[in-house]
ZAMARGU-4260 file (C-alpha; in steps of 0.2 Angstrom, whole numbers, plus 5000, padded with zeros to 4 digits):
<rodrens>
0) 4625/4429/4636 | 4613/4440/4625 | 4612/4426/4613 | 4604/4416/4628 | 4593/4428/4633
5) 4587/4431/4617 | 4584/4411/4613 | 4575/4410/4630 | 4564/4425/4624 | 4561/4418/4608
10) 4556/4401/4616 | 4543/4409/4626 | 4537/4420/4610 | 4535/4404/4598 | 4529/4392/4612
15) 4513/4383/4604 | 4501/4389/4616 | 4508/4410/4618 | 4511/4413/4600 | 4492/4417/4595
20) 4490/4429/4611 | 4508/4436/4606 | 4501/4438/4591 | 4485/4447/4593 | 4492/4459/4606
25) 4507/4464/4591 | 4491/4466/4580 | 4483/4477/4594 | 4497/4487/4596 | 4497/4490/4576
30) 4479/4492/4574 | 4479/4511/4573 | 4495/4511/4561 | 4488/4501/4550 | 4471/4506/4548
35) 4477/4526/4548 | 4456/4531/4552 | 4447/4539/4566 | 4432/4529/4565 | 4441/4512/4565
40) 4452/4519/4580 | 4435/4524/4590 | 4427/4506/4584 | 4446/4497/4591 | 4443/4509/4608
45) 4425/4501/4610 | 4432/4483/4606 | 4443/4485/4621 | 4432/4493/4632 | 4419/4480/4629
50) 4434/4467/4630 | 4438/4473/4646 | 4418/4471/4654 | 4418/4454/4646 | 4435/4447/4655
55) 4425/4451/4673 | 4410/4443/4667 | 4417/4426/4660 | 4426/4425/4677 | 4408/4426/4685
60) 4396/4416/4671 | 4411/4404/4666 | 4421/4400/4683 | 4408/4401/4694 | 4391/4398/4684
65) 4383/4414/4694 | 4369/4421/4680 | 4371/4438/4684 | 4360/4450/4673 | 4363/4467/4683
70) 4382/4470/4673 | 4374/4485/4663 | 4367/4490/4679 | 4386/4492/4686 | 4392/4497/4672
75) 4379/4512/4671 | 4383/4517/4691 | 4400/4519/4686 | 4399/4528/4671 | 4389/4540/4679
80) 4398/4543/4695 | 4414/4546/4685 | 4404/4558/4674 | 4394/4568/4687 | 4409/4571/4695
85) 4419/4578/4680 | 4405/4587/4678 | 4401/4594/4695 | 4417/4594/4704 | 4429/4596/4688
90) 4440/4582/4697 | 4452/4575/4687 | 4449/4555/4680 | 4464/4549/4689 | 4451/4553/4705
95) 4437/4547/4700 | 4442/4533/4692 | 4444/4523/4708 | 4426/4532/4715 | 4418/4526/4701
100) 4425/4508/4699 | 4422/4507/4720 | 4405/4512/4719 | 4399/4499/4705 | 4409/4485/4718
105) 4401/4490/4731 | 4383/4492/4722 | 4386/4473/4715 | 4394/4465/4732 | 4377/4473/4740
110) 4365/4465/4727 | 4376/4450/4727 | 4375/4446/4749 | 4357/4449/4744 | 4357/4436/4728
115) 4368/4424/4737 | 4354/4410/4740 | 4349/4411/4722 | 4357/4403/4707 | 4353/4398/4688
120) 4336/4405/4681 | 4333/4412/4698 | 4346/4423/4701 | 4346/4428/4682 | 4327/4435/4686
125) 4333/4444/4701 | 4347/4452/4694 | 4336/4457/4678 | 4325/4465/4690 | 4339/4477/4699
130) 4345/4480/4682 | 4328/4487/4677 | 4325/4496/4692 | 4343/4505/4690 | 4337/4511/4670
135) 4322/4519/4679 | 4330/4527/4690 | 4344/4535/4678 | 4329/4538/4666 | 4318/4547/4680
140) 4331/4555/4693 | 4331/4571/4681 | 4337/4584/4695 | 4354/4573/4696 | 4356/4563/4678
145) 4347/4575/4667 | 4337/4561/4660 | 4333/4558/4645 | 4344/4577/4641 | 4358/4568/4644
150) 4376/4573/4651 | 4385/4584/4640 | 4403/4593/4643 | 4411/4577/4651 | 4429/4583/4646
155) 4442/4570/4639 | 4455/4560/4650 | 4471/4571/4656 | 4488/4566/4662 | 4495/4582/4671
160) 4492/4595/4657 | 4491/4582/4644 | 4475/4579/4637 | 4473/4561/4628 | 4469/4560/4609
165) 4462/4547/4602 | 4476/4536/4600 | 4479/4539/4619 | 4462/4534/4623 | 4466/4516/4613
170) 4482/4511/4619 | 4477/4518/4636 | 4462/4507/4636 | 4474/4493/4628 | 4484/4492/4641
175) 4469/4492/4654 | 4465/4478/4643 | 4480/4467/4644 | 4482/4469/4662 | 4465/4464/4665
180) 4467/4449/4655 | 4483/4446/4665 | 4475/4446/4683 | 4460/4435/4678 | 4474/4423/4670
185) 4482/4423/4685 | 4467/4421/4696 | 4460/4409/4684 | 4475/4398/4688 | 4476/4400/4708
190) 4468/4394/4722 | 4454/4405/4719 | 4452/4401/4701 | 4449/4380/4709 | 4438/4387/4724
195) 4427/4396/4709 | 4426/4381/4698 | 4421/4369/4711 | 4409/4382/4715 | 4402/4380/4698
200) 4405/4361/4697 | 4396/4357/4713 | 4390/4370/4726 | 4387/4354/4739 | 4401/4344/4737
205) 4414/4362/4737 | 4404/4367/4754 | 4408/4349/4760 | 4426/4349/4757 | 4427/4365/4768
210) 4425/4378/4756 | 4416/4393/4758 | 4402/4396/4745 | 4397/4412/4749 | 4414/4420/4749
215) 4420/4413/4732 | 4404/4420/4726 | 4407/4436/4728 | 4424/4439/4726 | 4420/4432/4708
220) 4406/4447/4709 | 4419/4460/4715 | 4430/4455/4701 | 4420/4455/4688 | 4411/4472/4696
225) 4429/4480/4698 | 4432/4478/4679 | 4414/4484/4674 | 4419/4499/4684 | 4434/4504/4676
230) 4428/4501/4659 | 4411/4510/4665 | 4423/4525/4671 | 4431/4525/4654 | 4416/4525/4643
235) 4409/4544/4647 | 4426/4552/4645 | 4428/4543/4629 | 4412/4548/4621 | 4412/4565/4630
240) 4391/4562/4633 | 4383/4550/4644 | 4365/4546/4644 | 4352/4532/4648 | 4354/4521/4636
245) 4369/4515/4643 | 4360/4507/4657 | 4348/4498/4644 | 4349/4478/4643 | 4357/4479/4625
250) 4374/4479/4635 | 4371/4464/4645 | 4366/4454/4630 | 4377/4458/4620 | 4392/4453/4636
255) 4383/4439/4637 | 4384/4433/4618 | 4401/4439/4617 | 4408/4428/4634 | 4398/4411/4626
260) 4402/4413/4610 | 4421/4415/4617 | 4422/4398/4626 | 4426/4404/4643 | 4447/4409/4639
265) 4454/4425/4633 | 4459/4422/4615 | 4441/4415/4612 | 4436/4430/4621 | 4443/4443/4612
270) 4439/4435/4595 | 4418/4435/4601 | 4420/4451/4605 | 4429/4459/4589 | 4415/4445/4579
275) 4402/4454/4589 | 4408/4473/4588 | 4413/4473/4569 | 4402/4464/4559 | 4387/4476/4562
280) 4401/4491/4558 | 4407/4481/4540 | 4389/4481/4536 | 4384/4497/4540 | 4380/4502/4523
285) 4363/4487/4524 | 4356/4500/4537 | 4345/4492/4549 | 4348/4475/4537 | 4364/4474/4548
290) 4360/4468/4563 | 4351/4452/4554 | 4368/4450/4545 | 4377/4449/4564 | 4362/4438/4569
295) 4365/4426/4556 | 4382/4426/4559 | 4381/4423/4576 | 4368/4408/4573 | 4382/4401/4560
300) 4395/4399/4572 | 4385/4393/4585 | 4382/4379/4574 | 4400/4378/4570 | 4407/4379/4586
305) 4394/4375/4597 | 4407/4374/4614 | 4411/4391/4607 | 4431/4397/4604 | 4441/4387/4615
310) 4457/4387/4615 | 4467/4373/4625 | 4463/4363/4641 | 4463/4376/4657 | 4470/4365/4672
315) 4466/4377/4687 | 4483/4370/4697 | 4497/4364/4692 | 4496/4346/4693 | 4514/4340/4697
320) 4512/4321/4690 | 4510/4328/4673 | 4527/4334/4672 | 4541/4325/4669 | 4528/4309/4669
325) 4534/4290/4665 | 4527/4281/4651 | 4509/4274/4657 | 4515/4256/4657 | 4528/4263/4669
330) 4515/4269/4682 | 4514/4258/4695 | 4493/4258/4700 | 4487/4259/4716 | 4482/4238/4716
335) 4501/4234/4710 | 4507/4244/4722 | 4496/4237/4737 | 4498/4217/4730 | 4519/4223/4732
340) 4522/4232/4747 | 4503/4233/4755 | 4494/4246/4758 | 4503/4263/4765 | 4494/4269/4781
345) 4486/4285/4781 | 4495/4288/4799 | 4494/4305/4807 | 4484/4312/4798 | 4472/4313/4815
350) 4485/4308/4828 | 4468/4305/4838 | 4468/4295/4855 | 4462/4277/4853 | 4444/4277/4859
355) 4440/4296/4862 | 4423/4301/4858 | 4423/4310/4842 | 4404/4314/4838 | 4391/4315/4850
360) 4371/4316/4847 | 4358/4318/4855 | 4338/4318/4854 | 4342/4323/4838 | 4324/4324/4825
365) 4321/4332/4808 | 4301/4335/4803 | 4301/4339/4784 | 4282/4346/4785 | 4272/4333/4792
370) 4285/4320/4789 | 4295/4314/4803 | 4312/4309/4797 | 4323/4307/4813 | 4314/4305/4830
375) 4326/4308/4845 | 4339/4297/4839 | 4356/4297/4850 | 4374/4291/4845 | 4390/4289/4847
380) 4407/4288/4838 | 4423/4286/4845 | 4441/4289/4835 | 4448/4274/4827 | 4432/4264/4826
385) 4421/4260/4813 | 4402/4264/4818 | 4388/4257/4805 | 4372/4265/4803 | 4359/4252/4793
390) 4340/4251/4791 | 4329/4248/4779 | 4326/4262/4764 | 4320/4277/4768 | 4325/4275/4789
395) 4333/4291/4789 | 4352/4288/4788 | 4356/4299/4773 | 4346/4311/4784 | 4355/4309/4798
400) 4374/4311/4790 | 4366/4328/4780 | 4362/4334/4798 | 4375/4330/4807 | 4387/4341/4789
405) 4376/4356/4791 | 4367/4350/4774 | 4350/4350/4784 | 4344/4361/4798 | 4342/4350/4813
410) 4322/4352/4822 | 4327/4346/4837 | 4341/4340/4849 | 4362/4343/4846 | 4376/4337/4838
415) 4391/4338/4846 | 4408/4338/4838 | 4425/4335/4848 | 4413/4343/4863 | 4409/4357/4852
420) 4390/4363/4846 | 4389/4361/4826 | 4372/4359/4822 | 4371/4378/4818 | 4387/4378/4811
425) 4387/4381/4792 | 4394/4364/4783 | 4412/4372/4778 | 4414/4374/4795 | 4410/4358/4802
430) 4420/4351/4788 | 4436/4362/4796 | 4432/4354/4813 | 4436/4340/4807 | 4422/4330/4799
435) 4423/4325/4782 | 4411/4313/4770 | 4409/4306/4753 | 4390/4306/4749 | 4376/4292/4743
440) 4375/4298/4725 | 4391/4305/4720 | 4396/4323/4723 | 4412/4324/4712 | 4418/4340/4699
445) 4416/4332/4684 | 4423/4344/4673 | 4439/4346/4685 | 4453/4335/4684 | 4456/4320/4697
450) 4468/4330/4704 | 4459/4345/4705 | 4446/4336/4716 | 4458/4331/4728 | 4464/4350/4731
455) 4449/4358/4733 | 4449/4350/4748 | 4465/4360/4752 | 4458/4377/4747 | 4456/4383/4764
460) 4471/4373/4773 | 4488/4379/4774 | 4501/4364/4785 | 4496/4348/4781 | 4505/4332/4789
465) 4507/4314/4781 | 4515/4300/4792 | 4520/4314/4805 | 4531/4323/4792 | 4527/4343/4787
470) 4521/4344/4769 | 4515/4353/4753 | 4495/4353/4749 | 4502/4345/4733 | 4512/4330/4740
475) 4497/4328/4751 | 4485/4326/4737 | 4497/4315/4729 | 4499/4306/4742 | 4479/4303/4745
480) 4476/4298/4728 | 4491/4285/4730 | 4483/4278/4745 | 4466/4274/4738 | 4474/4266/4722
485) 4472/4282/4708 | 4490/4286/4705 | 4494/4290/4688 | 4477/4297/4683 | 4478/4314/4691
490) 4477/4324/4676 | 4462/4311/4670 | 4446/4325/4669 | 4434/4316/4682 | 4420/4310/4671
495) 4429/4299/4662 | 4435/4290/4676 | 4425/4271/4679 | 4413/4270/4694 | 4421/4263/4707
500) 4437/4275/4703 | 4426/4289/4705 | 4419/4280/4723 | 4439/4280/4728 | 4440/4298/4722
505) 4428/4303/4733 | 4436/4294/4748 | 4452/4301/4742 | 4444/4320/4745 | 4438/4315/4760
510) 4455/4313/4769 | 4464/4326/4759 | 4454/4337/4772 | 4463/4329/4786 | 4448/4322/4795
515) 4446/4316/4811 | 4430/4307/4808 | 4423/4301/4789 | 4407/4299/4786 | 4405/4287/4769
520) 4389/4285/4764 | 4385/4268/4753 | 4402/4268/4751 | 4400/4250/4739 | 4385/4249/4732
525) 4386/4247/4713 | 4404/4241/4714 | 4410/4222/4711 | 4415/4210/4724 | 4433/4215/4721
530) 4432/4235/4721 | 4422/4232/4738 | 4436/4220/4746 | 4448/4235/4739 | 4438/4247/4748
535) 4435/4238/4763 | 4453/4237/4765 | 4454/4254/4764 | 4443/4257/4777 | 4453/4248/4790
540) 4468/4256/4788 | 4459/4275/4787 | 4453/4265/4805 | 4470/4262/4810 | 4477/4278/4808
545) 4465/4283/4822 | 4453/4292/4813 | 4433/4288/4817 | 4423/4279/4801 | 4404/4283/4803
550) 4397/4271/4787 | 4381/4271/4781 | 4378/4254/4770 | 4368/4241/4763 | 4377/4227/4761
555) 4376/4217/4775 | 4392/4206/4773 | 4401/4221/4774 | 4392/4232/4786 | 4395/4214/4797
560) 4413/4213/4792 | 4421/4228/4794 | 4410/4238/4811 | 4416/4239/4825 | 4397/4243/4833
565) 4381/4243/4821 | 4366/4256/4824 | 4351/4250/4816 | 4336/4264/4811 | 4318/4261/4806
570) 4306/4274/4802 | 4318/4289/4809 | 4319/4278/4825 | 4335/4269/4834 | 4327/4250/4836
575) 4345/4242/4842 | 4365/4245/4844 | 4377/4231/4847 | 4391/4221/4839 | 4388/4212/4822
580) 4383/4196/4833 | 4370/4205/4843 | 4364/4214/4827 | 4362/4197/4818 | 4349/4190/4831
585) 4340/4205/4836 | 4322/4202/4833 | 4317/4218/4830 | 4331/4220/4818 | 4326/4206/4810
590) 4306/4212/4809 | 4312/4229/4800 | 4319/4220/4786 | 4310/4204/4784 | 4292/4209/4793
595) 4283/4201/4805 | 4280/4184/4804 | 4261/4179/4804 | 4255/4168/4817
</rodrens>
C-alpha cells in the first residue's frame, strides 16, 4: 500500500508540467539554508512580497486586460492602515491584517465602479491620476502620516508571545506566497478565470453571450486588491518604518515589468520577479551604474523572449474531448456526420409554441447626432420562424439588431421581449431572456480555444436541456459544436480556425445560450456556395426546434430561400413586409436597390 502511495506521489512530483514548480518551491524552502546571510534572507522576504503583489496584478492586466495604474496606491493604503494601527492602538497584526487588506479592496472596488467605463490607455490615465493624488495625500496629511518624518516604532509580527525573526518573516511570507499562487491557479482555471478572459478577448461579444462585464471586472479588481493588501499589510511590519515613498510610482512600474516580463503564468512570474529584484542587488557594488545593468538586462530578454516567460498552454476549462481523444482520421466531422445520419435537431432547446410572438417593436428610432438611423420602424418575430431583415447598405439593420441586444440605446419607441420591456435592459440581460446573436464582423475570443467560446456562453447558466434530457454545460457545448459541424476541433485556439468555421462558431455560441430567438447577422457572406447551403441547412433545423431566427443578409437567394416573411429597410425606414413572392415584385423594393427608372 505504501509503495502505491508513494509511486502515485512521485508521479505527480515528476510529472512534466509540476516538476519545475516543485522545484522552485524546494529551492524556496532552502533558500535561507543555503545562502546562511541576513541580507540575502531580507532580499528572499522582498522577492516574496513583491511575488505576492504581482500574482493579484497578472490576474488583473493578463486575464482581464484592465490597465490598472493605482496598485501602489493600494498597496500604500494598506501599509499604512496596518502601521497606524500598530502604532496607535498596539493591536496585534493578526487584527489588522484583515483591516488593512479590507480597506485597500474596498478603496480599489470604489475607484474601480468608478473606472468601469474606461479601459486601455484610458483607464491607465485615470488610475495614474488616483495613484498620484493618494502620494500627495500621504506626503501632505502630516497630523496622521507624519509625512515626510516617516512612521517609526512599527513593531515586528507576533504569534501569541512569539515574535517573528527573520526567518519567520520569510517562510511566513512564503507561505502567503504559495497559497496566493494556489487560489489564482485555481481561479485562473474555473468559470471565473473564462468569464475574465473573454472579458479581455472581447468585452462585446462576453456581454452578448450573457456575461456580465462589470462584475467580472471587479472581482478581478478585488482579487488582485485583496493580495496588494496583505502584502501592503506585511511590508511595514517587515521593515519596522513606513514612509511616502512607498506610495511612489516606482512600485507600480516595477509590478508592471515584473508581470510582462513573466508571461501571464506563475513560474514566469516568479522568475521576473527574482530577474527584477536581484540583478540591481548582484550589482550593487557599480552604485548608481546598477540600475543601467538591470535596464540592459531587462531590454535583452525582451528581445529574447519577447512573449515573455511562458510556460505551457493555459486552457481555462477543461476541455473533455482532449482526453482520452481518437486519432484525427478517427473523428468523425460534423459534414460526415450530417451526409450519414442528417443533421441532429437542436430540439428542446426552446420547447416554444409554434407561432407565439417572440419579439415585438414598435415605433422604434435611433438619431446618432443629426443622423437618423432608424425612424419608427415596427416588427414582428414569432417562435419557429425565420424573419428576414434586407435593405440596401447602410439601412439601418445592423442598427436595428444592436438596439434591440442593448448594444445601442434606443431614441425612441420599445422593444419588447416575450411581452417584457428590454430596451433599457443591459445586453447580458436581454441575452438571459432569451435572445441570442452572432454579429456582422466577427465577435469571437480569439486567443480562447473553440471550446472555450462555446462555454462562455455557459458562465452564467446552471440546468441546461438538449433533446428534453437534463445535462452538463460541457455535454451541451459539445453537443452545439457537433451540431454545427466543429467536432473534433474544440481544443483548436480560435484564430486558427478557416472563415467559415469561425461563422459556425459563432452560431455554435449562440445556441449554447439556450435561445428562444437568434438574431444572425450576415450570417454567409464571404463563404462559398457550399458553406452557405451547410449553413442554410442549419438554420432550418435551429427553426424547427421552435426557436425564432431574425436574419439580416445580403444575399438574396438565400434571404428568398430560407424566410418565412422578409422586412425590407431603406434609409432607417420599413418600405414593405411580405413573403419572398411579394418581396420580389414590390416596386418600392425594387427602387431601393436598383433606383428609379428615368422616364
Amino acid at each position: 500500500m505504501k509503495t502505491k502511495a508513494g509511486g502515485a506521489i512521485a508521479a505527480i512530483i515528476f510529472d512534466r508540467g509540476r516538476l519545475l514548480p516543485f522545484t522552485l518551491i524546494l529551492l524556496s524552502v532552502l533558500f535561507p539554508f543555503i545562502v546562511r546571510d541576513d541580507y540575502w534572507t531580507r532580499i528572499g522576504v522582498l522577492v516574496l512580497l513583491y511575488y505576492i503583489v504581482a500574482v493579484g496584478y497578472n490576474a488583473l492586466l493578463n486575464h482581464t486586460g484592465q490597465f490598472d495604474s493605482a496598485i501602489a496606491a493600494y498597496f500604500s493604503i494598506s501599509a499604512y492602515v496596518s502601521a497606524l494601527l500598530d502604532v496607535h492602538t498596539g493591536w496585534s497584526f493578526w487584527v489588522t491584517l484583515p483591516l488593512a487588506a479590507s480597506s485597500a479592496c474596498v478603496i480599489a472596488v470604489l475607484v474601480g465602479s468608478v473606472t468601469l467605463r474606461f479601459s486601455g490607455d484610458y483607464l491607465a490615465i485615470v488610475t495614474l491620476a488616483f495613484s498620484e493624488i493618494n502620494r500627495l495625500i500621504i506626503r501632505n496629511w502630516i497630523g496622521v502620516t507624519r509625512g515626510p518624518l516617516g512612521l517609526p516604532g512599527i513593531s515586528d509580527i507576533s504569534f501569541l508571545s512569539y515574535e517573528f525573526g527573520l526567518s519567520d518573516y520569510y517562510f511566513f511570507c512564503l507561505l502567503v506566497a504559495v497559497l496566493a499562487a494556489l487560489v489564482y491557479r485555481r481561479l485562473a482555471v474555473s468559470r471565473i478565470g473564462l468569464g475574465w478572459a473573454s472579458v479581455k478577448e472581447n468585452v462585446i461579444a462576453s456581454a452578448a453571450t450573457g456575461n456580465n462585464v462589470s462584475g467580472y471586472k471587479l472581482t478581478s479588481i478585488l482579487f488582485c486588491s485583496c493580495l496588494v493588501g496583505i502584502s501592503g499589510a506585511i511590508y511595514p511590519h517587515f521593515i519596522n518604518f513606513l514612509d511616502p515613498s512607498v506610495a511612489s510610482l516606482d512600485l507600480f512600474f516595477g509590478i508592471l515589468i515584473m508581470v510582462i516580463l513573466g508571461g501571464g503564468n506563475l513560474i514566469g512570474l516568479f522568475l521576473s520577479v527574482l530577474i527584477f529584484t536581484l540583478i540591481p542587488e548582484v550589482f550593487r557594488g557599480l552604485l548608481v551604474y546598477r540600475m543601467l545593468m538591470l535596464g540592459c538586462v531587462l531590454v535583452a530578454l525582451m528581445n529574447i523572449r519577447p512573449e515573455g516567460f511562458q510556460y505551457g498552454q493555459l486552457f481555462y476549462i477543461k476541455i473533455p474531448s482532449l482526453f482520452n481523444r481518437r486519432r484525427d482520421n478517427e473523428i468523425e466531422t460534423g459534414f460526415q456526420r450530417a451526409e450519414r445520419i442528417g443533421f441532429e435537431p437542436v430540439a428542446s432547446i426552446a420547447e416554444r409554441p409554434h407561432g407565439e410572438v417572440l419579439l415585438t417593436v414598435e415605433g422604434l428610432s435611433k438619431d446618432f447626432g443629426g443622423l437618423k438611423a432608424l425612424s419608427k420602424v415596427g416588427l414582428k418575430v414569432h417562435a419557429a420562424e425565420i424573419v428576414s431583415l434586407i435593405g440596401p447598405n447602410g439601412a439601418g439593420k445592423t442598427t436595428l439588431f444592436n438596439l434591440v441586444t442593448g448594444l445601442s440605446q434606443v431614441t425612441e419607441g420599445s422593444v419588447k421581449f416575450m411581452n417584457t420591456e428590454i430596451s433599457d435592459l443591459p445586453p447580458y440581460k436581454i441575452c438571459r431572456l432569451g435572445i441570442a446573436r452572432t454579429f456582422q464582423n466577427l465577435n469571437l475570443m480569439e486567443n480562447l480555444s473553440v471550446y472555450e467560446n462555446v462555454m462562455v456562453s455557459r458562465l452564467p447558466r446552471q440546468s441546461s436541456k438538449w433533446n428534453g434530457k437534463e445535462i452538463t454545460d460541457q455535454e451541451l457545448c459539445l453537443e452545439c459544436l457537433n451540431f454545427v459541424g466543429l467536432n473534433g476541433s474544440e481544443g483548436v485556439i480560435t484564430k486558427s480556425l478557416p472563415y467559415g468555421d469561425k461563422r459556425r462558431l459563432e452560431l455554435a455560441r449562440a445556441l449554447a445560450a439556450e435561445p428562444k430567438l437568434i438574431l444572425v447577422d450576415e450570417p454567409t457572406a464571404g463563404m462559398n456556395q457550399v458553406e452557405v447551403e451547410y449553413f442554410i441547412s442549419l438554420l432550418k433545423k435551429i427553426r424547427e426546434s421552435g426557436i425564432g431566427v431574425f436574419c439580416i443578409e445580403h444575399n438574396m437567394t438565400v434571404a428568398m430561400g430560407i424566410s418565412d416573411r422578409i422586412m425590407v429597410l431603406d434609409y432607417g425606414v420599413k418600405i414593405a413586409e411580405g413573403t419572398a413572392k411579394e418581396i420580389s415584385e414590390n416596386q418600392r423594393v425594387i427602387e431601393a436597390y436598383l433606383g428609379r427608372q428615368k422616364c
